[in-house]
BAVEXTI-337725 format. One record per atom (N, C-alpha, C): residue in three letters; z, y, x. Coordinates in steps of 0.001 Angstrom, whole numbers, padded with zeros to 6 digits, always signed. Layout:
<pts>
ALAZYX;...
</pts>
This chain:
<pts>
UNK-003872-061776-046569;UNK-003676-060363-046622;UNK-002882-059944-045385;UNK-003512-058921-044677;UNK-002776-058665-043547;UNK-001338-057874-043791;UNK-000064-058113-042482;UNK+001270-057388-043122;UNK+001150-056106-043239;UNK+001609-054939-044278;UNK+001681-053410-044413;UNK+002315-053017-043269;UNK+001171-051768-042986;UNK+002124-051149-041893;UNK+003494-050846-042593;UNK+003949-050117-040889;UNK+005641-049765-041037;UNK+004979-048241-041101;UNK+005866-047827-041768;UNK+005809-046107-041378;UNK+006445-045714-040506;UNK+005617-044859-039506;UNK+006319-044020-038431;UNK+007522-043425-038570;UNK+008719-043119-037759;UNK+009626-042601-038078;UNK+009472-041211-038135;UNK+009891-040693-038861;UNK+009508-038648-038886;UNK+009935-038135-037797;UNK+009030-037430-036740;UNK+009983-036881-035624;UNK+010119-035277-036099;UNK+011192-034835-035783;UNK+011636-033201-036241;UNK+010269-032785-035416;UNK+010253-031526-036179;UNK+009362-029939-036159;UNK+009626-030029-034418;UNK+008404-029681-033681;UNK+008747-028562-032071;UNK+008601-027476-032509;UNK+010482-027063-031759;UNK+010273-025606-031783;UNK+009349-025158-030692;UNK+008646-023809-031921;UNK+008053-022919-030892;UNK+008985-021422-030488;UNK+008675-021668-029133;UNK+009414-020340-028388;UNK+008487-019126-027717;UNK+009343-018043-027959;UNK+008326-017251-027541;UNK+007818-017428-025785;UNK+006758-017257-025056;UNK+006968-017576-024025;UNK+007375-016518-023290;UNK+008205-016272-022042;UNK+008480-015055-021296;UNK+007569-015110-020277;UNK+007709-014170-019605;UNK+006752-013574-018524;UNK+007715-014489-017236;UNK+007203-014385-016265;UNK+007999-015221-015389;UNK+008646-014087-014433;UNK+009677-014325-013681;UNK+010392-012862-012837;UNK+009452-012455-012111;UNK+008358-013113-011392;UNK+008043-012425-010688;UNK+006874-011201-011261;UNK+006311-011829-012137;UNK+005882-010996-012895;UNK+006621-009743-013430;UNK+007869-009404-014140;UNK+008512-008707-013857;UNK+008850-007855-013252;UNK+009331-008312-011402;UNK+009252-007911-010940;UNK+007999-006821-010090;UNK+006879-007412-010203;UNK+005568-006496-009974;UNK+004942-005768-010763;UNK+005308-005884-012204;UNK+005186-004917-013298;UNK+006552-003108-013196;UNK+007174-003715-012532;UNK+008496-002964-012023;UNK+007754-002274-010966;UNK+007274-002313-009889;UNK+007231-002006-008725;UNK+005867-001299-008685;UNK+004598-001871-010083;UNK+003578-000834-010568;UNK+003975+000828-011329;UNK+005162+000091-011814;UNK+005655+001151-013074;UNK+006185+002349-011667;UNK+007367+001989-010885;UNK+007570+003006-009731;UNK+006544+003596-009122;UNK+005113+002725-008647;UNK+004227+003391-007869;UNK+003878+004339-009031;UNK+003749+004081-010038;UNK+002600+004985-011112;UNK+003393+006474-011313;UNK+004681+006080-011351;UNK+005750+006986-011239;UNK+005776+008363-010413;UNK+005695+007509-008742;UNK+005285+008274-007308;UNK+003877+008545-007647;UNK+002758+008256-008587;UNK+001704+009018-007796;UNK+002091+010116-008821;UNK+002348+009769-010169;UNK+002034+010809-010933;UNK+002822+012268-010478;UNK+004070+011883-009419;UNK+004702+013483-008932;UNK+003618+013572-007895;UNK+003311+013135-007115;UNK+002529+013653-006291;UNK+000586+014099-006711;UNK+000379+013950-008130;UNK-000715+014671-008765;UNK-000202+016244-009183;UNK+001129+015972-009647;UNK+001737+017450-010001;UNK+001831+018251-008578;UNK+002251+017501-007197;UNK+002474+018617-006560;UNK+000950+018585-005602;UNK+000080+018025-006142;UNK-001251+018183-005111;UNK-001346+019675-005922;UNK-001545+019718-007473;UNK-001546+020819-008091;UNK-001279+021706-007714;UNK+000103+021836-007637;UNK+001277+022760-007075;UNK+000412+023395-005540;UNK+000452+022583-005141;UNK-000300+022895-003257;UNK-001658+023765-003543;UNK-003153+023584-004598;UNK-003965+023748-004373;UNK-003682+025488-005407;UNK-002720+025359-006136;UNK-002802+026794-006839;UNK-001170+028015-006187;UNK-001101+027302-005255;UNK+000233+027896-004688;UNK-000236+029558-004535;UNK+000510+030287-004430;UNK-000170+031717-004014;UNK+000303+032313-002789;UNK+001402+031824-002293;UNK+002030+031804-000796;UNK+001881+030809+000176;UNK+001873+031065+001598;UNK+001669+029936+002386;UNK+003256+029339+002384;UNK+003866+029630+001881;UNK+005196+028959+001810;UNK+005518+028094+000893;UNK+005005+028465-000347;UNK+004462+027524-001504;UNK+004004+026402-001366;UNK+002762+026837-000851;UNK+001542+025464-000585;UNK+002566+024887+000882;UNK+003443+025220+001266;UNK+003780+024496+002488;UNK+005034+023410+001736;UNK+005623+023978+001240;UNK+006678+023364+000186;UNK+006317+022061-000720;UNK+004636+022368-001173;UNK+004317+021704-002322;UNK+003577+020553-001572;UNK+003052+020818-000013;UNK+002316+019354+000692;UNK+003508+018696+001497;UNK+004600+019098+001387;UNK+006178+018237+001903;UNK+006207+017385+000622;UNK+006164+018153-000215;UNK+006769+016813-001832;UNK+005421+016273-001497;UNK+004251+016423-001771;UNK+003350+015491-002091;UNK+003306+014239-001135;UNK+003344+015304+000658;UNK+003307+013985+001274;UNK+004670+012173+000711;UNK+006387+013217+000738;UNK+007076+012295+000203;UNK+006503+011598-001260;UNK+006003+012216-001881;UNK+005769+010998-003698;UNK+004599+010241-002714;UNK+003595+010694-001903;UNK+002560+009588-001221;UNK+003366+008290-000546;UNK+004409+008912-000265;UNK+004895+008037+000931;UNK+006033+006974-000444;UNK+006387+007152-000929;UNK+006931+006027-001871;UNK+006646+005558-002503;UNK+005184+005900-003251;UNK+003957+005408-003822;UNK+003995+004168-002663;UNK+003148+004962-001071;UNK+002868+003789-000546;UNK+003534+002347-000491;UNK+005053+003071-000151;UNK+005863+001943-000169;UNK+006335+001319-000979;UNK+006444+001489-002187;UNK+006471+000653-003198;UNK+005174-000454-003765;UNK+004314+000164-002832;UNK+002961-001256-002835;UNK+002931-002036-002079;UNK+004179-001729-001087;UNK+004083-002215+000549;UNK+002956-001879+001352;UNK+002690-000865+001173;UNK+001680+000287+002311;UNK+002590+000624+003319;UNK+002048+000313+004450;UNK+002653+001096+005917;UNK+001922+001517+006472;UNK+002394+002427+007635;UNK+001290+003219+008455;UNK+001202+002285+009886;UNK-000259+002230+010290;UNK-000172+001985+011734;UNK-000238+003058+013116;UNK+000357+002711+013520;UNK+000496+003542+014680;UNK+001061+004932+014664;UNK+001114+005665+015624;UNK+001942+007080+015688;UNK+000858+007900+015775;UNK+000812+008748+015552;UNK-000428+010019+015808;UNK+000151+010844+017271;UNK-000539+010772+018336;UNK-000365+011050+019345;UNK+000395+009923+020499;UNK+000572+008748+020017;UNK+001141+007698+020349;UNK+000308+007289+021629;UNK+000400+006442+022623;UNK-000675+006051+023725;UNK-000516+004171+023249;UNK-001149+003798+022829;UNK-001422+001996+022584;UNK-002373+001266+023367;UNK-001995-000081+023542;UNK-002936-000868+024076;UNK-004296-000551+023039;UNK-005105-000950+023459;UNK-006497-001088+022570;UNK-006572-002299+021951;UNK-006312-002230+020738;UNK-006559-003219+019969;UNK-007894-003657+018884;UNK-008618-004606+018708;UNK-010177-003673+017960;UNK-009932-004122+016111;UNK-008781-005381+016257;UNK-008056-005546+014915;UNK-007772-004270+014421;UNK-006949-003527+015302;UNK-005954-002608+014108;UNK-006505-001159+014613;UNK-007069-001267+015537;UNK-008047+000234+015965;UNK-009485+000501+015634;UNK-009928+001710+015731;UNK-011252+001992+015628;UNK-011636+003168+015945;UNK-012241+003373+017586;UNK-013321+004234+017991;UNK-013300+005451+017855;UNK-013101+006421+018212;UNK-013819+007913+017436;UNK-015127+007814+017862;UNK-015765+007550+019049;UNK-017029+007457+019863;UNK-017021+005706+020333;UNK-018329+005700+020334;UNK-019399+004284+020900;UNK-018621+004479+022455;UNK-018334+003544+023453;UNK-018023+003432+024474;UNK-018572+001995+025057;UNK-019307+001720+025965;UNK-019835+000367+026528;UNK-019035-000640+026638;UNK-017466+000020+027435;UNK-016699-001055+027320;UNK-015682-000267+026784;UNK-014575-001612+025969;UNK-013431-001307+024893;UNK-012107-000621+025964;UNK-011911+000558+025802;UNK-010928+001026+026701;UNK-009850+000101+027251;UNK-008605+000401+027745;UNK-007414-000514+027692;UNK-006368+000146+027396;UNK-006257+001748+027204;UNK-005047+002548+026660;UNK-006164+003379+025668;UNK-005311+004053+024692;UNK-005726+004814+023602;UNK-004429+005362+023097;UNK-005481+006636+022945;UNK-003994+007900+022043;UNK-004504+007636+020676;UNK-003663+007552+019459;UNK-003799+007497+017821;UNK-003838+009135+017241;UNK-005190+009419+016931;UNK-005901+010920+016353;UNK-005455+010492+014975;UNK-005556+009384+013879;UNK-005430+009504+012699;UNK-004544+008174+012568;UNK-003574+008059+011828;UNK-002920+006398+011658;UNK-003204+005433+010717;UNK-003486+004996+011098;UNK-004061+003569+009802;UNK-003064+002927+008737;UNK-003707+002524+008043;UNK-002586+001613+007359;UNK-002861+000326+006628;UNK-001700-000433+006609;UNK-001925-001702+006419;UNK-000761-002090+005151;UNK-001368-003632+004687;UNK-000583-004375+003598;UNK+000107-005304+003739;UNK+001211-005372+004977;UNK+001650-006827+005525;UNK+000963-006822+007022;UNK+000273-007628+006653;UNK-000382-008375+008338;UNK-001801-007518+007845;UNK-002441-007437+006516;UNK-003698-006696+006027;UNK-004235-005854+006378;UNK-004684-005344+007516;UNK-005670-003961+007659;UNK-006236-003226+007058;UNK-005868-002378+006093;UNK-006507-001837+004872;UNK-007790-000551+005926;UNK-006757+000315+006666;UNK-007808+001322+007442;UNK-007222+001113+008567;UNK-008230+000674+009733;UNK-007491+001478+010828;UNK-007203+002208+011412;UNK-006950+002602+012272;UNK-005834+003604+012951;UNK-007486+004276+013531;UNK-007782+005049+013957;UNK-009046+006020+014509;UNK-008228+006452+016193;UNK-008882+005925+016345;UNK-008173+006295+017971;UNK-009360+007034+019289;UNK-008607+007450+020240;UNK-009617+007740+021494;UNK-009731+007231+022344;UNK-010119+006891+023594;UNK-009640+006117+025103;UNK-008865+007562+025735;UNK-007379+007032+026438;UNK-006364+007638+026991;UNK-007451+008002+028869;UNK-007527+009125+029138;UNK-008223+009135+030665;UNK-007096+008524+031330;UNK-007036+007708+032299;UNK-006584+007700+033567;UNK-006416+008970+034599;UNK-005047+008990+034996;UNK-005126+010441+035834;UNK-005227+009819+037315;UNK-006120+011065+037558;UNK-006962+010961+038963;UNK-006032+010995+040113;UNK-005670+011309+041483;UNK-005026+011131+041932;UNK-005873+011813+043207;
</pts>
């Protein structure tokens, strides 16, 4: 007859814990909650701007909107590229064209500014070729 087993020793219950979210998670649930925050003033004052009845109004109400845009952006880490009226090297990464040109200029003025996510190019910057003055 073979020997009886031994019985296992009882190991205690695992506790179960609730699991948490991890910080960083947290933290980007935080930083959605602010953007959602910034757009939602700046839906109230697009409002504000499109039913204004004075040009002083609607001038008042596209200052707030631009600021709730602008902390929206930055709270996603949206930045702008370039200056509007700025003169830049030509870059074809972070620029783009108003007109077809044969060859890629080497100075350019910024007509609209782009923007980016980090190093990310979301739009670029819309630019012109700068003339050379004649002489």
């Amino acid at each position: 007859m073979p020997p009886a087993k031994r019985p296992s020793p009882k190991r205690p219950a695992k506790r179960t814990t609730a699991k948490r979210a991890p910080p960083v998670d947290a933290l980007a649930a935080a930083a959605w909650l602010e953007a959602d925050s910034a757009l939602a003033e700046a839906l109230v004052e697009s409002d504000r701007a499109i039913t204004a009845n004075t040009a002083e109004g609607r001038d008042e109400a596209l200052a707030l909107l631009s600021l709730a845009l602008g902390r929206a952006a930055r709270r996603r880490g949206l930045s702008r590229i370039g200056k509007r009226g700025a003169s830049e090297a030509f870059d074809g990464a972070r620029h783009e064209l108003a007109l077809r040109f044969k060859r890629a200029p080497k100075r350019v003025r910024v007509e609209i500014e782009g923007v980016a996510r980090g190093r990310e190019i979301l739009i670029k910057a819309r630019v012109a070729p700068v003339r050379a003055k004649r002489t």
